[in-house]
C-alpha positions, 0 to 999 in steps of 0.5 A: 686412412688419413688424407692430406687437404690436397687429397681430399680437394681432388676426392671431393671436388672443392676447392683447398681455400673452401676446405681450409675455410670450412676449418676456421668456422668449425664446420669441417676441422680435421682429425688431426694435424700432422708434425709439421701442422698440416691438416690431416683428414680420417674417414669419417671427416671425409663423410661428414664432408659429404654430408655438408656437401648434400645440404649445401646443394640443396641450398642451406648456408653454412650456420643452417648445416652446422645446425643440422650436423650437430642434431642426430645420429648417421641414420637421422643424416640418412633420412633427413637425406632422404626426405629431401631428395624426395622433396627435390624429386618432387619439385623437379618433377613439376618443373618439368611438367611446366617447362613440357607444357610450354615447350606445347604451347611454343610449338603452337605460338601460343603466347603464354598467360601470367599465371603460366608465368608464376608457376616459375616462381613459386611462392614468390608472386610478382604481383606483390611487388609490381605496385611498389616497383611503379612507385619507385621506378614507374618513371624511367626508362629503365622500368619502361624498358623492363616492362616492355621486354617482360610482356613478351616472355614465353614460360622458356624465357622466364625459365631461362631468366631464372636459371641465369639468375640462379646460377649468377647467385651461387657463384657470389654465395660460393665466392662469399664461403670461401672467404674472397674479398668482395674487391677480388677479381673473382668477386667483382668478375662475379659483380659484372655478370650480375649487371651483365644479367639485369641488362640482357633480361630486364633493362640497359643497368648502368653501373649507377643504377647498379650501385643503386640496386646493391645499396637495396639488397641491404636496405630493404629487409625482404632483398637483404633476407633473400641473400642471407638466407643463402649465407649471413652477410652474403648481402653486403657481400654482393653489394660491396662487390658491386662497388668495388666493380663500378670503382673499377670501371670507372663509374 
């Protein structure tokens, strides 16, 4: 069977720029072309597709899965899938555990403690950051403000937060695979939900103060690692959007 891109954007799920992307940095290059130069996909295209598919919604950029793909045969791909759907199962599991006690102790009134809070986080604490967050910001409204809203969260409002957060940050990373321009519509749309963000769960973010905090994700390492492992230049990505966004607005 051969299948046209259109055909294999309807069977998969992602989009005909995803696809034509995934060929130009050797990821996903189709079996062949047809006469006229279409791209023109076989059966095993369609499962290697899959594969990219599995890794990319456990969270690994494009280098990372390439990697991979290029490493064992079809039964290795199974295992490796296998383990980390385990893995996931694993993880999920104990979230909802957490989000079971806290939906305890919500009926209750109880006001959950921080160390019920950093069970959200996982490795990530906090507390190695809040010194240096006091330094930096400690005085502004903007900190004030985060800290006074932050002291009062249950564990289902740092759930929420975080899903937000998440969800906001694979929109950009998809919007950077596909190739948009970070002053795109779609990229700058993606810019003001992050702002968006910031304002409704931590402080009143201007677009100066959102300026400021793209500049971070690039100049400091840990924020710039944090992005890139996502994607290499997703960082300069969601900074460049953010710009572009407050160039929009005026700001």
């Amino acid at each position: 069977m051969s299948y046209s891109v259109g055909e294999v954007a309807r069977l998969s799920g992602v989009t005909v720029r995803t696809l034509h992307h995934y060929d130009e940095v050797g990821l996903l290059v189709p079996s062949r072309r047809t006469r006229a130069g279409y791209r023109s996909y076989s059966d095993g295209d369609l499962d290697r597709l899959r594969r990219i598919l599995f890794y990319r919604e456990l969270g690994f950029g494009l280098d990372e899965i390439a990697g991979i793909l290029a490493d064992g045969d079809a039964k290795d791909h199974l295992r490796r899938q296998q383990h980390a759907l385990l893995g996931r199962i694993e993880r999920l599991r104990r979230m909802l555990a957490a989000v079971e006690r806290e939906l305890e102790a919500s009926d209750m009134g109880v006001n959950l403690t921080q160390e019920e809070k950093f069970e959200l986080f996982g490795d990530f604490d906090p507390d190695d950051y809040a010194e240096e967050a006091e330094q930096r910001w400690g005085g502004t409204d903007a900190y004030k403000q985060s800290q006074e809203r932050m002291k009062s969260y249950t564990k289902q409002d740092w759930a929420r937060f975080m899903e937000s957060q998440q969800a906001i940050g694979t929109a950009l990373a998809e919007a950077f695979t596909d190739g948009v321009a970070p002053d795109s519509e779609r990229a700058m749309d993606l810019a003001e939900q992050h702002r968006a963000h910031i304002t409704k769960w931590c402080y009143d973010c201007t677009y100066e103060i959102h300026r400021g905090l793209g500049e971070m994700y690039v100049s400091d390492e840990r924020f710039t690692a944090t992005y890139d492992e996502i994607a290499p230049g997703l960082a300069v990505f969601v900074r460049d959007a953010i710009i572009a966004n407050a160039n929009r607005a005026g700001a």
